[in-house]
C-alpha positions as CSV (number, residue, x, y, z in Angstrom):
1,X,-139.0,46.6,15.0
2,X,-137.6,45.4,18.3
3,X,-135.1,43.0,18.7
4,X,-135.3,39.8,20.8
5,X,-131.9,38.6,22.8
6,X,-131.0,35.5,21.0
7,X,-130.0,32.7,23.5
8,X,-126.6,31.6,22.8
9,X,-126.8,27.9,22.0
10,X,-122.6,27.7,23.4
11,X,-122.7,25.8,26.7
12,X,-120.1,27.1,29.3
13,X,-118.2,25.1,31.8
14,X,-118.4,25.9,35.5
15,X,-114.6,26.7,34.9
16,X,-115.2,28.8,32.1
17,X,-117.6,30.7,33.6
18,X,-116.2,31.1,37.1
19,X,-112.7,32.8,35.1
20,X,-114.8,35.1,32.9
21,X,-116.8,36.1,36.3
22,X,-113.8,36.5,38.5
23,X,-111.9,38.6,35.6
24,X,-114.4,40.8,35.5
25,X,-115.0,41.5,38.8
26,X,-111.6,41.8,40.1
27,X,-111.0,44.1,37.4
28,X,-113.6,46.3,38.7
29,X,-112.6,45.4,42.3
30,X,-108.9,47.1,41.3
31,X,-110.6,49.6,39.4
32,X,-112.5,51.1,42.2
33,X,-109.6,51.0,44.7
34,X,-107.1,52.6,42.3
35,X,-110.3,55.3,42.8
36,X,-109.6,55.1,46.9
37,X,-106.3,55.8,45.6
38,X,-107.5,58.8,44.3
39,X,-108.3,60.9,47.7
40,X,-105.0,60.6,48.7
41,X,-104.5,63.6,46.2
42,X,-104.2,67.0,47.9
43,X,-107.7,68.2,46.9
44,X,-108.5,66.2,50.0
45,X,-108.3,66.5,53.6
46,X,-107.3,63.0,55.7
47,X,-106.3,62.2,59.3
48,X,-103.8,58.8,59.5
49,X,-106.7,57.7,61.4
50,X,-109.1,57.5,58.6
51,X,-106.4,55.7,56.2
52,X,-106.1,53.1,59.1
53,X,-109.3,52.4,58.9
54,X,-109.7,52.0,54.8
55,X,-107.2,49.7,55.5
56,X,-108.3,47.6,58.2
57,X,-112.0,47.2,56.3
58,X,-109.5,46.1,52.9
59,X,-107.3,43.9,54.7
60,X,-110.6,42.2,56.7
61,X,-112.6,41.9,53.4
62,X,-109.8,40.3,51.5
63,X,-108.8,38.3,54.2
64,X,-112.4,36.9,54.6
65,X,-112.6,36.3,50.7
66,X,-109.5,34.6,50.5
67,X,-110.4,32.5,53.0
68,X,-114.1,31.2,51.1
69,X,-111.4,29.2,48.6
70,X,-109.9,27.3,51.0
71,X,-111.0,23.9,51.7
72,X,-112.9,22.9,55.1
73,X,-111.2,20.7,57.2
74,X,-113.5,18.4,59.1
75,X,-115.0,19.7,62.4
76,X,-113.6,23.3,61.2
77,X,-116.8,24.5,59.7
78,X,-118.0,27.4,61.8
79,X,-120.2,26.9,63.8
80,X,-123.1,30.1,65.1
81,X,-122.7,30.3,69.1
82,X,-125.2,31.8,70.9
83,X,-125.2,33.1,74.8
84,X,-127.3,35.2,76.8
């Protein structure tokens, strides 16, 4: 016998949806830099260099996140430019 997924006849919200979506995946988004975390221990080698730089991709990640939830302003969307 196999058995067939039964659609759930429970309707979610777009706001009930978007907190069980975004507690899951910044669980796992903590989760996985508590394991960056991890290398710091001394079964690893490191230059300050290389930490730097762990940080800088973070920091310009979160930053560019962050700044998908806040609202447009008119005239501020970007905008591609192209030169040869």
């Amino acid at each position: 016998m196999t058995k067939k997924k039964e659609k759930k006849a429970v309707t979610e919200t777009k706001g009930e949806k978007f907190k069980r979506l975004a507690s899951m995946r910044v669980n796992k988004a903590l989760h996985t830099i508590a394991l960056v975390g991890n290398l710091s221990g001394s079964g690893y080698e490191y230059s300050q260099e290389e930490v730097n730089k762990i940080f800088a991709a973070f920091n310009t990640r979160l930053k560019e996140t962050y700044e998908r939830f806040q609202p447009k302003k008119k005239g501020e969307e970007k905008k591609a430019e192209f030169t040869l």
